[in-house]
C-alpha positions as CSV (number, residue, x, y, z in Angstrom):
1,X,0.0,0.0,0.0
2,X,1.2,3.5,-0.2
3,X,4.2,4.8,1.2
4,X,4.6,1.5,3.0
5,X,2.2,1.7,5.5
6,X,0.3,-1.8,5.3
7,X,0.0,-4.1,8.2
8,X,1.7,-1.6,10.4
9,X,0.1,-1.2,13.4
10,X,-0.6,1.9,14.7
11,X,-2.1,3.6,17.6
12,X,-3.9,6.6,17.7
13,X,-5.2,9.0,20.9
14,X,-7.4,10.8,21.5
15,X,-8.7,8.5,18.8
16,X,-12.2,9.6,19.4
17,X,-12.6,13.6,18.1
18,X,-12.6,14.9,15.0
19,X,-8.5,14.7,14.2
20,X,-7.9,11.1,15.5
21,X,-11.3,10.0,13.9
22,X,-9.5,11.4,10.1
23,X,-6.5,10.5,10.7
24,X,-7.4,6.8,12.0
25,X,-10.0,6.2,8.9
26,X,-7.1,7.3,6.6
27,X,-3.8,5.1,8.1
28,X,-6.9,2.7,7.5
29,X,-7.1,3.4,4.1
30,X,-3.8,2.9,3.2
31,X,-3.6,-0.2,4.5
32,X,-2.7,0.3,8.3
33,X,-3.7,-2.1,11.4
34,X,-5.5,1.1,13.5
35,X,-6.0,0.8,17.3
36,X,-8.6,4.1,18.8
37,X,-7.1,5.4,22.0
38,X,-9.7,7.5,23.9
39,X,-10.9,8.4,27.6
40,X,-14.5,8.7,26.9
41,X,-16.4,5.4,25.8
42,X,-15.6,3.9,22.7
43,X,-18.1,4.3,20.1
44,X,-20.1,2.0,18.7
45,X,-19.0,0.1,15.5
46,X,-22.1,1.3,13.5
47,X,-21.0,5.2,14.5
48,X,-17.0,4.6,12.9
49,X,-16.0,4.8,9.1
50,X,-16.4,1.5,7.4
51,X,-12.3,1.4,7.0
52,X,-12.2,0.9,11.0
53,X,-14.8,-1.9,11.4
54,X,-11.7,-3.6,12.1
55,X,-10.1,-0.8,14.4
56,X,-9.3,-2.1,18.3
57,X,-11.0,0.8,20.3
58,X,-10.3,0.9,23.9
59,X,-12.2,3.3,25.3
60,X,-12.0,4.6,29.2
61,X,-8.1,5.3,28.8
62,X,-6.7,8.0,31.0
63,X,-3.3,8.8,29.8
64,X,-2.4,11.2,32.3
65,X,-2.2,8.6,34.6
66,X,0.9,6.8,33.5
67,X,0.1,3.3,34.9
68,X,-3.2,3.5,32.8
69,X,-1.0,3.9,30.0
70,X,1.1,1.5,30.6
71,X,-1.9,-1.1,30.9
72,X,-3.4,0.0,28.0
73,X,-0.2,-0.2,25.5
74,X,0.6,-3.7,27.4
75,X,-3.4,-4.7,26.6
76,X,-2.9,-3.4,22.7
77,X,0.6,-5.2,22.2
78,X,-1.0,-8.1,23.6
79,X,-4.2,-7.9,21.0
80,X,-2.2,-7.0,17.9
81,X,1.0,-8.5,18.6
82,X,3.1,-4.9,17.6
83,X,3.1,-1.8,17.7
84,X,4.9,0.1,14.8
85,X,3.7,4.1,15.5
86,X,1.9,6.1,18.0
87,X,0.2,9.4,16.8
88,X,-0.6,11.4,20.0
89,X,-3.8,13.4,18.9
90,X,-5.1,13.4,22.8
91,X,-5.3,17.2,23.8
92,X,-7.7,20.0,25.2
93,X,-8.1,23.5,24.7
94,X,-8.9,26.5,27.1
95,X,-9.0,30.6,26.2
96,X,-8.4,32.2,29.4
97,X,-6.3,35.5,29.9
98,X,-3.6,35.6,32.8
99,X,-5.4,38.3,34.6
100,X,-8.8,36.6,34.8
101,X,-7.7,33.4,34.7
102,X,-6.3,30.5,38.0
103,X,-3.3,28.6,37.5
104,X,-5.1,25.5,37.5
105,X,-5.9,25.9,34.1
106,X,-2.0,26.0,33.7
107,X,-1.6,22.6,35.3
108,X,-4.6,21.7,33.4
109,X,-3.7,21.8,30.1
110,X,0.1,20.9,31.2
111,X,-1.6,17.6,32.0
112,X,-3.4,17.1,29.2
113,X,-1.6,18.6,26.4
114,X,1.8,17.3,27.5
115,X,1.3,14.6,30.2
116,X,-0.7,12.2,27.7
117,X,1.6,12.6,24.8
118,X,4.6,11.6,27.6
119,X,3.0,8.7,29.3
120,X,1.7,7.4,25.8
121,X,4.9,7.3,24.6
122,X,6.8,5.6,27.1
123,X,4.1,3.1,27.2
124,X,5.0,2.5,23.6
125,X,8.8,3.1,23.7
126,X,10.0,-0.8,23.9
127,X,7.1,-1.9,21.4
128,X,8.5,1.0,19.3
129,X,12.1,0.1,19.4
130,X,11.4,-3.7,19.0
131,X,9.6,-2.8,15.4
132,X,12.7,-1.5,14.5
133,X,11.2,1.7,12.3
134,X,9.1,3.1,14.7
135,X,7.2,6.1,14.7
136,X,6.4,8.8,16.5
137,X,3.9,11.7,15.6
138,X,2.8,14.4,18.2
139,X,0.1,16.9,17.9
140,X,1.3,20.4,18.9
141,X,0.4,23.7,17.3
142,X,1.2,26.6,15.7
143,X,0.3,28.7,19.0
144,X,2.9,26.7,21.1
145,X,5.2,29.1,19.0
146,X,3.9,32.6,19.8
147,X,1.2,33.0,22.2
148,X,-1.6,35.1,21.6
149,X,-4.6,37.0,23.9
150,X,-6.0,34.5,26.2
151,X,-3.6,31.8,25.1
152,X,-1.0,31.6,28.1
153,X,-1.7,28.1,29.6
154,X,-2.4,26.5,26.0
155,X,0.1,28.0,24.2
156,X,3.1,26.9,27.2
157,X,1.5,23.4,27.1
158,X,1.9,22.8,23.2
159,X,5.4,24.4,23.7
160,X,6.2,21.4,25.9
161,X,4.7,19.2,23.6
162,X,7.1,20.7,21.0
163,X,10.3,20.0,23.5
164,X,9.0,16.7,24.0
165,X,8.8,16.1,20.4
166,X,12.8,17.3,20.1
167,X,14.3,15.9,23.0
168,X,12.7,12.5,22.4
169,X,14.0,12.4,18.8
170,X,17.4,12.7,20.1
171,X,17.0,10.1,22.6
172,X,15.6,7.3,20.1
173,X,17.5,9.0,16.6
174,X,19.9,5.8,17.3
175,X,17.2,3.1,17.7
176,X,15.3,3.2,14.5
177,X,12.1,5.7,15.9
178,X,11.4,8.9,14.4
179,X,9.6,11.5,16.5
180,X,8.2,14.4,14.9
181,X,5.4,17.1,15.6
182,X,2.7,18.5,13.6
183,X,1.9,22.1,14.0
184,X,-1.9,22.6,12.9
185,X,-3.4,26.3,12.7
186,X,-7.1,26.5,13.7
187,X,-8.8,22.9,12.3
188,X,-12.2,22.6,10.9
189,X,-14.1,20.6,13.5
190,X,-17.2,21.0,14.5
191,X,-16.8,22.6,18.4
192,X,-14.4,25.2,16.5
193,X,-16.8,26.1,14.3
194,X,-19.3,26.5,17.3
195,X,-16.5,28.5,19.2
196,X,-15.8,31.1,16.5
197,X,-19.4,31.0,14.1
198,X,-18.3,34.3,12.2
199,X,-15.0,32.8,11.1
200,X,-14.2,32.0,7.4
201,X,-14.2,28.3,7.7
202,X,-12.4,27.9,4.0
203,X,-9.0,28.7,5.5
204,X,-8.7,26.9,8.2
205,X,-7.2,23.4,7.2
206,X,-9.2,20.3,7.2
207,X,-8.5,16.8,9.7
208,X,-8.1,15.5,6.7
209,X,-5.4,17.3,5.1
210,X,-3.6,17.0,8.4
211,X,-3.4,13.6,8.1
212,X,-2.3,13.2,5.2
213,X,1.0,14.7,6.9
214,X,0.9,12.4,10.0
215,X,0.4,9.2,7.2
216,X,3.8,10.4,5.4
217,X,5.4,10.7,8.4
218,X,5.0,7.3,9.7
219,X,5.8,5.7,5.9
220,X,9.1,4.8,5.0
221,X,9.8,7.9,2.5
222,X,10.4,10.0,6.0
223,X,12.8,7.6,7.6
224,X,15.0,10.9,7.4
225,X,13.1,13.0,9.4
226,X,13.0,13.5,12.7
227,X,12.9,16.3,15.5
228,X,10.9,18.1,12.7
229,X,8.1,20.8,14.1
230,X,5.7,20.7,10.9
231,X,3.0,23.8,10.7
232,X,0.0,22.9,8.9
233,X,-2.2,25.9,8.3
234,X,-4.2,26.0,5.4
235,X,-4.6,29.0,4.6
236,X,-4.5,31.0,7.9
């Protein structure tokens, strides 16, 4: 299948919204074994994309609790017998300005911006290592680069994410596994369009398209990259 991507297995969180939903259905496409990582229920098989009536969903997961992590990447490697990538998609967003705002919303979004994408990958690190071109694609954003109004606590957390996404890269660049970070602008989902209804919804950049990204990423024509911080903006 394209870009080498069929029978790997591959694990996405946050597996549930409007992102991991895409980008599951299309690693699914191209010929991908997908599991759903999510912390609400999973859905129901009816509710998925025909291209993941096949898809292992584990639903109930909270990954910023690192021993639910590990049981969860233990429970997957046990069902599909490898894991080749891990695309952390799990995330949360919250506009609140310093001055009106509690630092709880800092640990908040510390927890489950950065906490998840950490404690999902060093659930996965030895099944990542054993497949021997393993993959690892983080969800950051183009805000984790310049905060704006009201975008303190969110903007710090996806700058973690983004130091996550380098330091690890240097740590496995040696063992075969790739880490690299997408960089999204504002995506067209359906709470965002809620959140913002007098916005132009043509430019912002579709799940879709960003998936496409994360699928070239994980296939063997980016076994070159790694420590990259990818923006993907449409046309914002």
């Amino acid at each position: 299948m394209e870009n080498g991507l069929n029978g790997k297995v591959v694990a996405v969180t946050g597996g549930f919204g409007s992102l991991g939903l895409a980008t599951a259905q299309l690693l699914a496409e191209r010929g991908a074994r997908v599991a759903l990582i999510g912390r609400g229920a999973a859905p129901e098989a009816a509710a998925l994309p025909a291209e993941l009536a096949n898809a292992l969903c584990m639903g109930g997961v909270d990954l910023v609790d690192a021993k639910a992590a590990q049981t969860a990447f233990g429970a997957l490697q046990e069902k599909l017998g490898a894991l080749d990538a891990l695309v952390n998609v799990a995330g949360a967003f919250r506009w609140e300005t310093v001055g009106d705002g509690d630092a709880h919303t800092w640990d908040s979004m510390f927890d489950l911006n950065v906490k998840t994408a950490l404690n999902a990958s060093k659930a996965a690190l030895p099944h990542l290592v054993q497949s021997g071109a393993g993959r690892v694609v983080n969800i950051g954003a183009g805000a984790g680069l310049k905060a704006g109004l009201g975008m303190g606590a969110y903007s710090a957390s996806k700058a973690g994410v983004a130091r996550l996404t380098e330091a690890l890269a240097e740590e496995l660049k040696d063992k075969g596994v790739t880490v690299n970070a997408i960089l999204p602008g504002i995506i067209d989902t359906p709470q965002n369009r809620a959140d913002m209804p007098g916005a132009d919804f043509t430019r912002w950049v579709q799940p879709r398209e960003i998936a496409t990204v994360i699928a070239f990423l994980l296939g063997e024509d980016a076994q070159a990259i790694t420590g990259a911080l990818i923006p993907v903006n449409g046309r914002m």
